[in-house]
C-alpha positions as CSV (number, residue, x, y, z in Angstrom):
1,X,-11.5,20.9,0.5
2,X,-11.2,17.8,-1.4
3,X,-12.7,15.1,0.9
4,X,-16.2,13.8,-0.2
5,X,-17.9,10.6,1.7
6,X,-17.6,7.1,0.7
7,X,-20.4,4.5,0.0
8,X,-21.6,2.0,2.5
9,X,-19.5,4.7,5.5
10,X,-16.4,2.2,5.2
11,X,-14.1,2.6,8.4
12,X,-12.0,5.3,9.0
13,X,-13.7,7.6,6.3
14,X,-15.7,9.6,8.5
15,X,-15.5,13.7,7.8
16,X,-12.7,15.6,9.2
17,X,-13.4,18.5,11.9
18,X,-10.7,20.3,10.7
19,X,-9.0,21.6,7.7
20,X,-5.9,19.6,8.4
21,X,-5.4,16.7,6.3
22,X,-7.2,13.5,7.3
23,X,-4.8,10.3,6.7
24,X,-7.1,7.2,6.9
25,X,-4.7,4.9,9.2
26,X,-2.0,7.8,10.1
27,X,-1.6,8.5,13.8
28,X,-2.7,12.1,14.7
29,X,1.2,13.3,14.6
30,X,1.6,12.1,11.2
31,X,-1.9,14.0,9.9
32,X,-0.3,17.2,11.5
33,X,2.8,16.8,9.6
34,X,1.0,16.3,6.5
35,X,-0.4,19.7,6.9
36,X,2.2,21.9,5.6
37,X,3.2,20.2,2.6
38,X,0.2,18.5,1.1
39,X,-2.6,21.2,1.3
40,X,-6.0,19.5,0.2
41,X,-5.0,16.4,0.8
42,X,-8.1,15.4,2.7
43,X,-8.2,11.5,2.6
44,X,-5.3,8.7,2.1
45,X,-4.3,7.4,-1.3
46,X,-5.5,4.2,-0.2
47,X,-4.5,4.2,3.2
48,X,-1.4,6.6,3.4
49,X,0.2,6.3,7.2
50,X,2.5,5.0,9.4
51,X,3.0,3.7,12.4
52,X,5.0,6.2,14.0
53,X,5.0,6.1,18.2
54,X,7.9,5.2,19.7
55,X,9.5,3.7,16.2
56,X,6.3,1.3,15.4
57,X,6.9,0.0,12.2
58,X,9.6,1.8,10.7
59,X,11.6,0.4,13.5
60,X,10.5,-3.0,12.4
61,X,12.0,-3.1,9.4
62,X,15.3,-3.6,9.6
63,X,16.4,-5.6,6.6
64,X,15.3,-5.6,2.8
65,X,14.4,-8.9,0.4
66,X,14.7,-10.0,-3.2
67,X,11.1,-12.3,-3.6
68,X,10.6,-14.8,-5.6
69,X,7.6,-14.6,-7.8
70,X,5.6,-17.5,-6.6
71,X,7.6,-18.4,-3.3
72,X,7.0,-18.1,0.1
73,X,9.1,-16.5,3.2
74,X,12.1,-18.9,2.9
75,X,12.5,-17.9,-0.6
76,X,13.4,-14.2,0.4
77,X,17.5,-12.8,0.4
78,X,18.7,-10.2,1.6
79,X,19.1,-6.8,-0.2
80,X,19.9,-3.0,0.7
81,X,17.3,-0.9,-0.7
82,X,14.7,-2.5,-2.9
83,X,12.7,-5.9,-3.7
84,X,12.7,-7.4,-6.7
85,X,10.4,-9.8,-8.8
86,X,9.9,-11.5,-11.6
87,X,9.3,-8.4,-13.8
88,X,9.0,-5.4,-10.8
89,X,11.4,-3.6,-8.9
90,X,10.3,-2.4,-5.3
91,X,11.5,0.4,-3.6
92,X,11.8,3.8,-1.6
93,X,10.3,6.6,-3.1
94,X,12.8,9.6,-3.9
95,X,12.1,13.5,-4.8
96,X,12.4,12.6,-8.4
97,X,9.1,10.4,-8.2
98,X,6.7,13.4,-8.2
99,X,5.5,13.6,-11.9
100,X,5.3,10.0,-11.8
101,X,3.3,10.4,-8.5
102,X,1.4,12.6,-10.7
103,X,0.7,10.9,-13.3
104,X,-0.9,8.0,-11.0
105,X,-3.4,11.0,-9.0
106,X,-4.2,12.3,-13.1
107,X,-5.4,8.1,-13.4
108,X,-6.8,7.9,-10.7
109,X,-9.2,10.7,-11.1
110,X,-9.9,9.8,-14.3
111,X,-11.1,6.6,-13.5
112,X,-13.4,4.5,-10.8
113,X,-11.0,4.9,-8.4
114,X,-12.5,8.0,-7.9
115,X,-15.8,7.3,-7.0
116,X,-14.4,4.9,-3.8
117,X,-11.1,6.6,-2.8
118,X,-11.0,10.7,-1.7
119,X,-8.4,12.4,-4.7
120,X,-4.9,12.8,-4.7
121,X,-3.6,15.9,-5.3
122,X,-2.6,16.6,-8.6
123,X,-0.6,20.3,-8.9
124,X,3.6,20.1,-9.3
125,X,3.1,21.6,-5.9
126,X,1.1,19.5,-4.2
127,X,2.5,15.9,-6.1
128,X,6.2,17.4,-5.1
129,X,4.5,17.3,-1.1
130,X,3.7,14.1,-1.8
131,X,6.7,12.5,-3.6
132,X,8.8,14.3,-0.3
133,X,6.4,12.7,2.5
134,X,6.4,9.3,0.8
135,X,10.0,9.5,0.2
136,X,10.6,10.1,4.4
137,X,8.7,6.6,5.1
138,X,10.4,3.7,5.2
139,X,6.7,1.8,4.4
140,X,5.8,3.7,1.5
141,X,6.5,1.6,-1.5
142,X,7.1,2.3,-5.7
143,X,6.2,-0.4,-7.5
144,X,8.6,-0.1,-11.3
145,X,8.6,-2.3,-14.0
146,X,11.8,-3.7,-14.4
147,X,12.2,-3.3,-18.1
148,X,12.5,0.9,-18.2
149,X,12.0,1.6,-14.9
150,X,8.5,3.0,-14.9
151,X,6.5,3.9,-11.9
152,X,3.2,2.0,-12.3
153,X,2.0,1.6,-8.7
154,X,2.4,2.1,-4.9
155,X,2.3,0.4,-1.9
156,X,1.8,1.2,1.8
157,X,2.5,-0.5,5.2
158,X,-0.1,1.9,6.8
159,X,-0.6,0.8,10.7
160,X,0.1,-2.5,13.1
161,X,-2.7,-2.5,15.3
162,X,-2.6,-4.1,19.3
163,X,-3.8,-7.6,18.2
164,X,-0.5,-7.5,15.2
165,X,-2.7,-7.0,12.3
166,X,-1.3,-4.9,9.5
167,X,-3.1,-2.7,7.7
168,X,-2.4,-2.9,4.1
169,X,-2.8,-0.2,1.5
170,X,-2.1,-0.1,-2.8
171,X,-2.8,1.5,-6.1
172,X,-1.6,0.8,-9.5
173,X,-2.4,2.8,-13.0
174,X,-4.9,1.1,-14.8
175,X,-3.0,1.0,-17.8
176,X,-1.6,-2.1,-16.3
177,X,-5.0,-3.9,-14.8
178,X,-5.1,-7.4,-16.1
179,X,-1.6,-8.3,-16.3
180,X,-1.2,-9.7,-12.5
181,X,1.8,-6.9,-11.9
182,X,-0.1,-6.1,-8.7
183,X,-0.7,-9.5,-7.9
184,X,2.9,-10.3,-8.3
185,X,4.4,-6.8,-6.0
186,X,1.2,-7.1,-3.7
187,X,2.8,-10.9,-3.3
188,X,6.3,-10.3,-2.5
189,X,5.2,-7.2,-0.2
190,X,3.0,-9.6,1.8
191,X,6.1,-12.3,2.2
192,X,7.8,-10.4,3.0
193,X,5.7,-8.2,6.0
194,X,4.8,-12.1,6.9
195,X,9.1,-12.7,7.3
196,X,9.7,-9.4,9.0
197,X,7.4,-8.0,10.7
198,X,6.1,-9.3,14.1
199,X,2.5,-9.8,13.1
200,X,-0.6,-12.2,13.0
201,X,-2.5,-11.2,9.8
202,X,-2.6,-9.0,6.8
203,X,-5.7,-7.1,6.1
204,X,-7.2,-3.9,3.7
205,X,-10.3,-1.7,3.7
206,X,-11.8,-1.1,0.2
207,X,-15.1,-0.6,-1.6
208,X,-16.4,-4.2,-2.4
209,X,-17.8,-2.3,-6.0
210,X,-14.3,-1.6,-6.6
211,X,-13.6,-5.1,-8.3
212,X,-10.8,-4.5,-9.6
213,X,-8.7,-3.3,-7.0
214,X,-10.2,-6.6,-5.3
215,X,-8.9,-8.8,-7.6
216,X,-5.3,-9.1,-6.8
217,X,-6.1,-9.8,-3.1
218,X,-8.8,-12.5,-3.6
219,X,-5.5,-13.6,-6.0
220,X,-3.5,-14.2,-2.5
221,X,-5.9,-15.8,-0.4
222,X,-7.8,-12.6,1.0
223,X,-11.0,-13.3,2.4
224,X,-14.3,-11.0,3.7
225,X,-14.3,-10.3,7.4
226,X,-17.0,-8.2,6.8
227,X,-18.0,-5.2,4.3
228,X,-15.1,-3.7,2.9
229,X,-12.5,-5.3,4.6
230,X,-10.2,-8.4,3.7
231,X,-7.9,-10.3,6.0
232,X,-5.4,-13.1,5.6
233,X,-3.4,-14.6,8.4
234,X,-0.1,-15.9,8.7
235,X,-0.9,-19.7,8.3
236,X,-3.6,-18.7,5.8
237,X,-0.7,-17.6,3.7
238,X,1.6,-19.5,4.3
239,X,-0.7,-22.8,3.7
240,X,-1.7,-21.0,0.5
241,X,1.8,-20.8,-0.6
242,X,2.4,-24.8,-0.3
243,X,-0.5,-25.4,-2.3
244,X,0.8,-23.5,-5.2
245,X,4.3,-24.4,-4.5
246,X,5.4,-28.0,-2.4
247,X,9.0,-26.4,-1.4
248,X,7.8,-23.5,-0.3
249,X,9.5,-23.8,3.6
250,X,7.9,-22.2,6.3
């Protein structure tokens, strides 16, 4: 199979018992499922999940936002289907998505995202499995530049955990490192989990030698709670978003 360990044993990376999938963040009933359609699969793309039980998450999102760019949650109106930024589009995955999907797991692999994060799988087959499993979750996110509409990145609302922390997943081709787009959708995806969502703080578990998919998060006020994991809370952001902006309301 296709999982291979991670440095420095970062949570939630341990080796699977069993040939079904292992989902880093996905309740056992959401690994299962993941079994028929996404053989190989044997780790998250950066924390593929949900939080499933009795409606969880998906539940808890019952309304859509357009985000500013730099703004805060009073800046947020309501939409149907998708958020949009300054230059970015954010929304549901569909069936169609799978070459992009693709195309990110080819990128992926190619680069140092490989040596921190377990593969995606890359076959028509297996990308159509996962452009129809991300397509069924209502946290699963395509980040698209608004210009042509291209997928560049994705997104996940993976878990909420007892104490209302929200575990926070993303990728982005690195054909587009450098120019803040995952600052600016990472952004407006925190807002608006901060607006909607009944929880404390935001955090995410990644390699700390995989700068660059730091970067953005530092960005919005992320900080170290400890070795591969970063945490902001509510006031944390929200005091963050007054410094940068004074009419940002709370």
């Amino acid at each position: 199979m296709f999982w291979k360990s991670k440095k420095d044993g970062l949570p939630g990376l341990s080796a699977p018992a069993s040939p079904v999938p292992v989902v880093r963040g996905a309740p056992q009933g959401d690994r299962e499922a993941l079994g028929g359609g996404l053989q190989g699969l044997r780790a998250p793309p950066l924390g593929i999940g949900s939080h499933d039980e009795a409606g969880g998450l998906e539940k808890a999102i019952d309304k859509i936002v357009i985000c500013a760019p730099e703004g805060g949650g009073g800046n947020m109106k309501p939409a149907h289907d998708h958020l949009v930024t300054e230059r970015l589009i954010i929304r549901r995955f569909t069936l169609e998505d799978w070459a992009a999907i693709q195309e990110l797991a080819r990128d992926i692999d190619s680069h140092e995202a490989a040596r921190y994060d377990c593969p995606w799988p890359i076959s028509d087959e297996e990308s159509k499995g996962m452009a129809d499993y991300f397509s069924k979750r209502e946290t699963s996110w395509a980040v698209c530049l608004k210009a042509d509409k291209r997928l560049i990145g994705y997104i996940s609302y993976n878990d909420i955990d007892d104490d209302k922390r929200l575990d926070f997943g993303h990728v982005f081709h690195s054909e587009f490192y450098g120019k803040d787009y995952d600052t600016e959708a990472l952004r407006c995806m925190m807002d608006h989990a901060f607006t909607h969502l009944d929880i404390r703080s935001i955090y995410a578990n990644n390699a700390e030698e995989w700068t660059v998919q730091l970067v953005p998060l530092k960005k919005l006020g992320m900080k170290s709670i400890r070795r591969g994991t970063m945490e902001i809370t509510r006031e944390e952001c929200l005091h963050g978003r007054k410094e940068t902006d004074p009419k940002a309301e709370g």
